[in-house]
N, C-alpha and C positions, 0 to 999 in steps of 0.2 A: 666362518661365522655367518649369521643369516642378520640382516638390517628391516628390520621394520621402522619405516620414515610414513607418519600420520601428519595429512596434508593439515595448515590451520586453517578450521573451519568458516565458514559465512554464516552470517544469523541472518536470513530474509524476513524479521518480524519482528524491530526492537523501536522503544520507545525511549530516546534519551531526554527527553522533556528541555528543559533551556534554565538559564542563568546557573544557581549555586545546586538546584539537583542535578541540573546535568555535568557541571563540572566534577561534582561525588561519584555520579554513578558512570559516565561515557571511558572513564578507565579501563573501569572492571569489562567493561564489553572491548574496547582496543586491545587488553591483553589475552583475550581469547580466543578473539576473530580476526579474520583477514581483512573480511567486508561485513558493512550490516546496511540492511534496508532499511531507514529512518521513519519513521510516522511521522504524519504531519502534523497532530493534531495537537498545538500546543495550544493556552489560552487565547492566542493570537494565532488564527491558523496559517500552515505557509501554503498559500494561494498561488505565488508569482510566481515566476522562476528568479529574481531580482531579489525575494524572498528564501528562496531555496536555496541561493548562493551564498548571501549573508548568512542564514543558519549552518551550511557547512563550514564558513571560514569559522563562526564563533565554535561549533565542534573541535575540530581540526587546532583552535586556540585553545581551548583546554584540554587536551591532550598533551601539547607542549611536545614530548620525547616521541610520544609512539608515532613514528613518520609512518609506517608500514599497515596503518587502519587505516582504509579508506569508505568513509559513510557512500553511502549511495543514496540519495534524495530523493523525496517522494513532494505531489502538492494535493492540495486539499482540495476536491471537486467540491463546486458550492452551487447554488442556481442560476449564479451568476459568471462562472468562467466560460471566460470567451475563446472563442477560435483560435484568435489572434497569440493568445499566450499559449494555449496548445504548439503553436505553430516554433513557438519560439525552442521549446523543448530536443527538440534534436540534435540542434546547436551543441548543446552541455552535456555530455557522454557520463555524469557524473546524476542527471537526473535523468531517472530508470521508468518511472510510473505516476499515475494520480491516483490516489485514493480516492474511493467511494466512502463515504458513511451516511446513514439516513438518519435526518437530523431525529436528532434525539435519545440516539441507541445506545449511547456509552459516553465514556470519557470525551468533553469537549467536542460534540457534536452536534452543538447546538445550530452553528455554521452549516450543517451536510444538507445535506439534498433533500427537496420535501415529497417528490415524486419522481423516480429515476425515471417512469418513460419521457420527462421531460428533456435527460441529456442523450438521447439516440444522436444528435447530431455533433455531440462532444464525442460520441463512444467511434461515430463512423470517420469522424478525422482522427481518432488514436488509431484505429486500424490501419488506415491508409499510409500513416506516420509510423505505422510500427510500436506504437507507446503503448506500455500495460496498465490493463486496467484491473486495479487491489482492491476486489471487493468486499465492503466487512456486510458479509451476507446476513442480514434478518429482517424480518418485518417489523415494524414500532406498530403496533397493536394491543393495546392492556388489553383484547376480550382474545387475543391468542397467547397463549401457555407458551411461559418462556423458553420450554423446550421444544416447541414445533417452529419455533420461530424460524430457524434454521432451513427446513424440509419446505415452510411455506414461501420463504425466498426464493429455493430453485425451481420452485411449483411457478410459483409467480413471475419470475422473473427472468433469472440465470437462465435456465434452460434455452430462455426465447432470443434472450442478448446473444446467445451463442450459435441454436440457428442461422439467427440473423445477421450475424457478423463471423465469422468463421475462421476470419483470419486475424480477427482480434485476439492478443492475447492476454488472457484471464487469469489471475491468480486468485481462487477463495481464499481469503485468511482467518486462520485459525480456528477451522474447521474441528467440529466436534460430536457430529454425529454419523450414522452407520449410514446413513441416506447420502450425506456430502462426500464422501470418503467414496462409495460406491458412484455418485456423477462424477464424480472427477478422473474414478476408474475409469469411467467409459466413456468420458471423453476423447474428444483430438489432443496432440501432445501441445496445444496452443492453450491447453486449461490445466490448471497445475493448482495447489496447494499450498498450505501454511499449519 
């Protein structure tokens, strides 16, 4: 007889929010997954790594049974994260990345970054550290169309962080059009997708 064994999957892009949604919803993703990449963007974002650690123990505490889900932590790039807590990140094998958001763009981002060429000197200690950078790639611009937003990120930006850093590694998240799909084709294997 033939055995087909389907390995359990990893979710690199889930949002289990905190207190009583998360305890409803981080089940349903535990009974799925093996591992999931956490967002940080709750009302309170997780900035720290002190932060990142509390949020996983309180995950990991409502779960209760499923010992076999292991969250993977992310922290929340703001204008104000320092070197210092970058530095701290390599310590915790359990925290993978820092999110990018540009404040304004979406859910609880009011916290994000108000001009990324600002963090070049956060992005070249992730490099150097090995730490990945999750970008939620768009321009905040009400006079650009919310669907070039996307195209005008990698125009503007992606392209040049990557240039310029090479061995940084980049994850666009949640990519959604035929322009980001096609950079990420032809990028280096250090730029990867959501």
């Amino acid at each position: 007889t033939k055995t087909l064994t389907i390995t359990t999957p990893d979710d690199f892009h889930v949002h289990l929010r905190d207190d009583a949604l998360m305890a409803s919803v981080a089940p349903y993703t535990a009974k799925q997954f093996a591992r999931a990449l956490v967002m940080p963007n709750l009302k309170l974002p997780i900035t720290t790594v002190d932060q990142a650690i509390q949020y996983e123990s309180r995950i990991k505490k409502a779960l209760k049974s499923d010992a076999h889900f292991q969250p993977l932590m992310t922290l929340y790039l703001t204008d104000n994260t320092s070197s210092d807590e970058i530095k701290k990140i390599p310590e915790h094998q359990n925290i993978v990345g820092i999110k990018y958001y540009p404040a304004g763009a979406t859910t609880n981002s009011d916290s994000g970054v108000r001009n990324i060429d600002d963090r070049y000197d956060i992005f070249e200690l992730m490099e150097k550290l090995d730490v990945t950078l999750l970008l939620h790639g768009e321009v905040v611009d009400s006079a650009v169309d919310i669907f070039d937003r996307e195209k005008l990120f990698i125009d503007r930006y992606l392209a040049r962080i990557v240039e310029t850093l090479p061995q940084l590694k980049v994850v666009f998240e949640h990519i959604t059009t035929k322009e980001a799909a096609e950079f990420v084709a032809a990028a280096s294997t250090n730029v990867a997708a959501t």
